[in-house]
C-alpha positions as CSV (number, residue, x, y, z in Angstrom):
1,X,-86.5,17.1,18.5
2,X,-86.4,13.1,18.9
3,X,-87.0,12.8,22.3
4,X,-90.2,14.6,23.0
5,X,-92.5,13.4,19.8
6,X,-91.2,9.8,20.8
7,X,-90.8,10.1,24.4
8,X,-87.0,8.8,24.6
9,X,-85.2,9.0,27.8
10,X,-82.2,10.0,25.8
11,X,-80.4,9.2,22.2
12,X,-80.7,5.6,21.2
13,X,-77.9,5.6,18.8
14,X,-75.2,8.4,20.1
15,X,-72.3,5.6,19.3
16,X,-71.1,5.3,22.9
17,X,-69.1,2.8,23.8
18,X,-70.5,2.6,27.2
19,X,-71.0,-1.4,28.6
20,X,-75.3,-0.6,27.9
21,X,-75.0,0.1,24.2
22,X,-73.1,-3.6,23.6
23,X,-75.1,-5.6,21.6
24,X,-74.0,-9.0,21.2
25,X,-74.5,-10.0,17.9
26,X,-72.8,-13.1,16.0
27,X,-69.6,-12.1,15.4
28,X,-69.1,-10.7,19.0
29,X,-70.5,-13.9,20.6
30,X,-68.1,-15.5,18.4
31,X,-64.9,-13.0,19.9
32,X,-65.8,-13.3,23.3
33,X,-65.9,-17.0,23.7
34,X,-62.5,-17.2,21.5
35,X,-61.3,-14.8,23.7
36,X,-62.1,-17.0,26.7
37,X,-60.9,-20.3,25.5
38,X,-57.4,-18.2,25.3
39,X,-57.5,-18.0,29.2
40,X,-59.1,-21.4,29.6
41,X,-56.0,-22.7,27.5
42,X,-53.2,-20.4,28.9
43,X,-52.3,-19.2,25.9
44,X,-50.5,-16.2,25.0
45,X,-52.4,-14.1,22.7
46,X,-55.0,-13.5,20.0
47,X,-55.8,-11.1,17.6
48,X,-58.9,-9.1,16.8
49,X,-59.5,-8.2,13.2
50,X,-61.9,-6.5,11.9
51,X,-62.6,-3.8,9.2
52,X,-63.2,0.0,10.2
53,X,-66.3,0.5,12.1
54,X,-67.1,-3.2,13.2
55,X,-66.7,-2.5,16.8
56,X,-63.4,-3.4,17.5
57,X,-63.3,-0.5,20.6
58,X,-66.2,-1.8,22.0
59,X,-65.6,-5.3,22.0
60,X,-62.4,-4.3,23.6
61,X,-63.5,-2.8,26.6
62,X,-66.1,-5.5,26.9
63,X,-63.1,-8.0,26.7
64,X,-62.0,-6.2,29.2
65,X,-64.7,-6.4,31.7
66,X,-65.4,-10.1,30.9
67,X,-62.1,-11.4,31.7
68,X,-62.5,-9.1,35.0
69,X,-65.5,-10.8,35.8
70,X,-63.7,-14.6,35.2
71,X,-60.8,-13.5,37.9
72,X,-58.0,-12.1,35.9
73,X,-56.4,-8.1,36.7
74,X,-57.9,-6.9,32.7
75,X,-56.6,-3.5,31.7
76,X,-57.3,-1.5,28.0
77,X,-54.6,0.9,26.4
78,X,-56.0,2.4,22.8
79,X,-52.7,2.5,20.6
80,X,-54.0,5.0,18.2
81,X,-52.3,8.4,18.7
82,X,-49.5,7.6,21.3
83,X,-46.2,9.8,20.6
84,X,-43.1,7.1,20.9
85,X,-42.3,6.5,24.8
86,X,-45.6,6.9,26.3
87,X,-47.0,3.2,25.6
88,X,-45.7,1.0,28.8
89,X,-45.9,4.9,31.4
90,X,-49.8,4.7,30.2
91,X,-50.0,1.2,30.4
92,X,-48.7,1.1,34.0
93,X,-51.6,3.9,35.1
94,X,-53.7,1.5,34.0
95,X,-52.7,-1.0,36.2
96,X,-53.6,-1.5,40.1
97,X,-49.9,-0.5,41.3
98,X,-49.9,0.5,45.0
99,X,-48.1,3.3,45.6
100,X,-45.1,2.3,47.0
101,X,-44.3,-0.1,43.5
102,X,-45.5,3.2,41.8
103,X,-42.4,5.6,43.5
104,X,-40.0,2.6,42.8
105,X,-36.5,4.1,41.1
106,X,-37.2,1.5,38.8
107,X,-37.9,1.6,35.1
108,X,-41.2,1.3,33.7
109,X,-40.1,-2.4,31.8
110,X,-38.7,-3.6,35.0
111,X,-42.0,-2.0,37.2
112,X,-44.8,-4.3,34.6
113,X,-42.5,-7.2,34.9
114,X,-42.6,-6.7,38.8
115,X,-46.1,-6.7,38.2
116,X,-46.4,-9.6,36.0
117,X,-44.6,-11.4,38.7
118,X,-46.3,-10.6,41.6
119,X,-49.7,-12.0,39.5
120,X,-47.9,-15.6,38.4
121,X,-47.1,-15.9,42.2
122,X,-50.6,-15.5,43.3
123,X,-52.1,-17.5,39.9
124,X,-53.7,-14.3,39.1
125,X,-54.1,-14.4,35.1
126,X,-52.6,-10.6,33.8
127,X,-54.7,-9.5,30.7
128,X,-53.7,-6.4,28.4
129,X,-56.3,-5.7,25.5
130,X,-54.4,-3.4,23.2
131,X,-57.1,-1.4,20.4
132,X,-55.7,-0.5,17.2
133,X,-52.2,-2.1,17.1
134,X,-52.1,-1.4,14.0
135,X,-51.8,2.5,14.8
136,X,-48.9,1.8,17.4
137,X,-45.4,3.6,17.5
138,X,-42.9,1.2,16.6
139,X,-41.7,0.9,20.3
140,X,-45.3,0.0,21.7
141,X,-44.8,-2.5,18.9
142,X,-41.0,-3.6,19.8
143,X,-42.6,-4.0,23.5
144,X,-45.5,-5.8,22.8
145,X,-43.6,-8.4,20.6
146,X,-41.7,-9.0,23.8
147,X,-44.4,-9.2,25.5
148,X,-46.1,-12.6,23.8
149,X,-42.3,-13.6,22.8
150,X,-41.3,-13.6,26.5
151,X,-40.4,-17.3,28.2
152,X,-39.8,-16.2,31.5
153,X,-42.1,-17.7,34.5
154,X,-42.8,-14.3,35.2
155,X,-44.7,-14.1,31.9
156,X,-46.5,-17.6,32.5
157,X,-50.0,-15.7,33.6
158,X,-49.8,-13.2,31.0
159,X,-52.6,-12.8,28.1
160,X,-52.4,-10.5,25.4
161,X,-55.2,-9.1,23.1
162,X,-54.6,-6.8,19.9
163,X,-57.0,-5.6,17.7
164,X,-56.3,-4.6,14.0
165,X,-57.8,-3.8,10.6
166,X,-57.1,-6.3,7.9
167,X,-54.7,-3.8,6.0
168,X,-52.9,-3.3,9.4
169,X,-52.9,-7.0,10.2
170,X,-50.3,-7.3,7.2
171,X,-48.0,-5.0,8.1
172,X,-47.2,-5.9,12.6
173,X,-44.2,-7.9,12.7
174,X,-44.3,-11.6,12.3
175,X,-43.1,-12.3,15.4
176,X,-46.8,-11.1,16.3
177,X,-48.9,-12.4,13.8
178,X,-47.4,-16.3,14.7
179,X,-47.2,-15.7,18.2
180,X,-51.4,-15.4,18.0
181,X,-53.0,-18.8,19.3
182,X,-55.8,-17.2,17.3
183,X,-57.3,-14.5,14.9
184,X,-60.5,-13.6,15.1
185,X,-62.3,-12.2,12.4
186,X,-65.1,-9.3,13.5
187,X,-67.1,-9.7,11.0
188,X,-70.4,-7.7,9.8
189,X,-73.7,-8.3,11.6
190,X,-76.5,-10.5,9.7
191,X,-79.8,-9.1,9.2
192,X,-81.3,-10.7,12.9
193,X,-78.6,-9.3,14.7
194,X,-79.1,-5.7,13.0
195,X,-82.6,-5.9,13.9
196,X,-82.0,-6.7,17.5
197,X,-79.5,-4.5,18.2
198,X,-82.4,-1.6,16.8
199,X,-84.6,-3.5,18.8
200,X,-82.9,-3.4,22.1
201,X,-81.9,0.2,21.6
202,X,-85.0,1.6,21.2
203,X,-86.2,-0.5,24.5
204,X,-83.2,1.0,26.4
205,X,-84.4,4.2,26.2
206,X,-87.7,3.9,26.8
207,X,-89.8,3.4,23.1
208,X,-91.8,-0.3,22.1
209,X,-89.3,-2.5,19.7
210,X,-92.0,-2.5,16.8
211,X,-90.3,1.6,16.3
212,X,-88.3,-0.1,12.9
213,X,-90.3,-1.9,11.1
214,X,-89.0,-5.6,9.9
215,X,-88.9,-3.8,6.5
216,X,-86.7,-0.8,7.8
217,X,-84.8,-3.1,9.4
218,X,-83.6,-5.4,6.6
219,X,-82.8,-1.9,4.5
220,X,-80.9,-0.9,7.2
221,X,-78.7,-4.1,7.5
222,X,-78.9,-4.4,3.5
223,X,-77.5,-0.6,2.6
224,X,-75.1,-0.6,5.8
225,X,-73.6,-4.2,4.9
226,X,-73.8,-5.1,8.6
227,X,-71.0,-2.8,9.6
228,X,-71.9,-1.9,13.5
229,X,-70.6,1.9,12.9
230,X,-72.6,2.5,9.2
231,X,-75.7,1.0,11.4
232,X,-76.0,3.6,14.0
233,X,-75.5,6.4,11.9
234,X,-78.4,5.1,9.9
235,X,-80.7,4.0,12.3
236,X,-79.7,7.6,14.3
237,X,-80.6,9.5,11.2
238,X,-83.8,7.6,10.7
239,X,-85.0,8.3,14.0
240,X,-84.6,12.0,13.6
241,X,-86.3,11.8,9.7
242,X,-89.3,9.9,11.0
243,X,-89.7,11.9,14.1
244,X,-89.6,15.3,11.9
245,X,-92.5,13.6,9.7
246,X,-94.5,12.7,12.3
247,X,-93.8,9.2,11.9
248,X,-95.3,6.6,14.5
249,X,-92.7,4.0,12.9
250,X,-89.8,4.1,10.8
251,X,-90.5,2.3,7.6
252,X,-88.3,0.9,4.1
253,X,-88.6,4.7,2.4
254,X,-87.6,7.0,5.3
255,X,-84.6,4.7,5.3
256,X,-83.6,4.5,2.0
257,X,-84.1,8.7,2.1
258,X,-81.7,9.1,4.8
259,X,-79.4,6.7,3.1
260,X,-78.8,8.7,0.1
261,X,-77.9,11.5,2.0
262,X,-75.6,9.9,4.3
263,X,-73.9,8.0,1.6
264,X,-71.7,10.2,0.1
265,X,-70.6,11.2,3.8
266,X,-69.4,7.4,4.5
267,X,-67.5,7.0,1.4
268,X,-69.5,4.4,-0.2
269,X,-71.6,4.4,-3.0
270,X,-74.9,4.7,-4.0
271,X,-77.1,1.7,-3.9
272,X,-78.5,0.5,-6.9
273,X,-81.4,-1.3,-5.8
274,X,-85.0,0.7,-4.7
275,X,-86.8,0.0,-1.7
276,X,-89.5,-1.7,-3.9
277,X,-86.7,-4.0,-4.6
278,X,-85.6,-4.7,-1.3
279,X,-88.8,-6.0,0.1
280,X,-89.6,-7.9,-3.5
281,X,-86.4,-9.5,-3.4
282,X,-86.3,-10.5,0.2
283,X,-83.7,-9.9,2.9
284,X,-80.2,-10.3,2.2
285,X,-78.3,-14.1,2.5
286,X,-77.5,-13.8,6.4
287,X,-73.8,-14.0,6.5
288,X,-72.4,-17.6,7.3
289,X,-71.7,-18.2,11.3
290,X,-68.4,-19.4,12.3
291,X,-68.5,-22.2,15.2
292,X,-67.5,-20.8,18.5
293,X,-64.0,-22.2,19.7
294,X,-65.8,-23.1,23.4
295,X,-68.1,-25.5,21.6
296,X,-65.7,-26.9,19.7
297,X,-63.6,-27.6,23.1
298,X,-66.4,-27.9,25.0
């Protein structure tokens, strides 16, 4: 229905996480480089947190595959869901074992310490991203306090990165929360980085940038309060609305008409203010930039 009127090579906002659909807007620039100065520094760990939907999954895998691409063995484990025991057995597929370390009568503890070893001795930085810490069993939790508690040598190369929602961030064990060289705050997307991640989604997939108008884009980054998630459900549903209608572009109105439908289904209310009012008014105060940690090093 989408693809044909518009001529899309396929969905521009199906809510992958896959490495294409990244966009990096403020606060994620802001992550990333935070994220590096914790290698640059050796330090031990850092927390992500961010509020439900800001991309905290997709800034983890690209963690991931950014400290990959600086050198260090980088390996993801999603906490959310894990019965109690599996943590450190799925964290250990995860990592580049060979398969004589993997038949070892050893147990899993002492195997990831064998591990963590063998990396120190060749100055080979070990990173473990952990999503949704917050969601953990208490022994992935128990495990991963020991983990950035540790003094051993064997622990000297070892970086750890948790992400969290603010309600969870309260409740992890102190031990965790002061252990954290830093906490990053994912904060919502300003209005310029909504309208270029629109932008550069509709280029990915084969349509001309000018598809949201600057007026659709400010509603969209006005009524979704610059949470990542809230923005591709609003921008997907847009796309459909305007490509039923005929549209050539998607302006202010088809947005705010998709909005009060999907609404209700986010769990956030109704806003108060008419399209009319959005463009009289202007675009919304862009939220205030944080300086990165690398510049402030650098």
């Amino acid at each position: 229905m989408v693809r044909d009127p518009w001529h899309f090579s396929t969905a521009a906002f199906d809510g992958s996480l896959e490495p294409a659909t990244f966009h990096l807007g403020g606060p994620q620039e802001e992550a990333l480089a935070r994220i590096e100065w914790l290698v640059d520094e050796r330090q031990r760990s850092g927390l992500v947190v961010g509020a439900e939907g800001s991309g905290k999954s997709h800034l983890a895998a690209m963690v991931v595959r950014r400290l990959a691409g600086l050198g260090a063995e980088a390996t993801l484990l999603s906490l959310r869901g894990l019965s109690s025991g599996d943590w450190i057995e799925m964290l250990l597929e995860r990592l580049p074992l060979d398969a004589p370390s993997r038949s070892e009568p050893l147990r899993p503890w002492q195997k990831l310490e064998n591990r963590l070893r063998e990396n120190t001795l060749m100055e080979r930085t070990t990173a473990v991203v952990f999503d949704d810490l917050d969601h953990a069993p208490a022994d992935a939790v128990e495990g991963i306090v020991r983990l950035v508690s540790a003094a051993e040598p064997r622990f000297a190369r070892l970086i750890v990165v948790a992400t969290s929602t603010p309600a969870g961030f309260t409740r992890l064990p102190v031990a965790i929360r002061q252990r954290a060289s830093v906490r990053i705050e994912l904060g919502p997307w300003a209005e310029d980085d909504v309208a270029g991640f629109l932008a550069a989604a509709i280029r990915r997939v084969g349509g001309g940038e000018d598809r949201f108008s600057p007026q659709a884009a400010a509603t969209i980054a006005r009524f979704a309060g610059g949470v990542p998630r809230t923005v591709c459900q609003l921008a997907r549903l847009s796309v459909v609305a305007a490509a039923g209608d005929g549209l050539e572009q998607i302006d202010a109105a088809t947005v705010e008409r998709v909005w009060r439908e999907l609404a209700p289904t986010c769990g956030v209310d109704q806003p108060q203010e008419t399209v009319a009012e959005v463009e009289d008014d202007g675009p919304p105060p862009a939220n205030p930039r944080v300086r990165v940690v690398r510049r402030l090093w650098g």
